[in-house]
N, C-alpha and C positions, 0 to 999 in steps of 0.2 A: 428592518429586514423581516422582522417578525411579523408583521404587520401583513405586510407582500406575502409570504406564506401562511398565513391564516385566509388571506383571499383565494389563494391558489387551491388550496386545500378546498376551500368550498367549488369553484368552479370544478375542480375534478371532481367531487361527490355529483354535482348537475350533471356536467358530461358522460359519468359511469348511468347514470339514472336514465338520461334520453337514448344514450346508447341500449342499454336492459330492453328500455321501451319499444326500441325499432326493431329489436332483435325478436321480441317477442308477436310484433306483430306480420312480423316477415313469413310467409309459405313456405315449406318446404317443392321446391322444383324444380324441374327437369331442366337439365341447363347448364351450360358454363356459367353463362351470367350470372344469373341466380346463386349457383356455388360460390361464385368468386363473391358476389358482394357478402353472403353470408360470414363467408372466410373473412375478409377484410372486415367488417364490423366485430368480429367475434376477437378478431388479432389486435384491435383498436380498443377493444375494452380490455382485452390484457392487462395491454401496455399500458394502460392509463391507469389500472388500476395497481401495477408494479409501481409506476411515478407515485401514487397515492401511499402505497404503503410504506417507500423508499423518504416520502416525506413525512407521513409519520412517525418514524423514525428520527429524525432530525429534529423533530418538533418536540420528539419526549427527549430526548439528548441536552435539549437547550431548558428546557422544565416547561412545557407549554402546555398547558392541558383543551384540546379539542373538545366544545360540545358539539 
């Protein structure tokens, strides 16, 4: 199990990273669309990064130390 969240833990560190990336490379513009997807990637790196801290958590709990 440890194992499987050590993996998990890195994918969501990638995910947060490519999400930072697209977010940074996104316009500011006039728009629903535009708003909407900014919102939504912005609400998707949240929440991945609440999963990420939620599993850190678990992982210092169990004695796991993350590099």
């Amino acid at each position: 199990m440890t194992r499987y969240m050590l993996l998990e833990h890195d994918r969501l560190q990638a995910d947060i990273a490519d999400l930072d990336a697209r977010l940074a490379r996104i316009q500011p513009a006039p728009g629903l669309k535009a708003r909407s997807v900014c919102s939504f990637l912005c609400e998707l790196a949240r929440h991945k990064r609440g999963m990420l801290k939620d599993l850190d958590h678990r992982l210092a709990k169990d004695g796991v130390t993350v590099n």
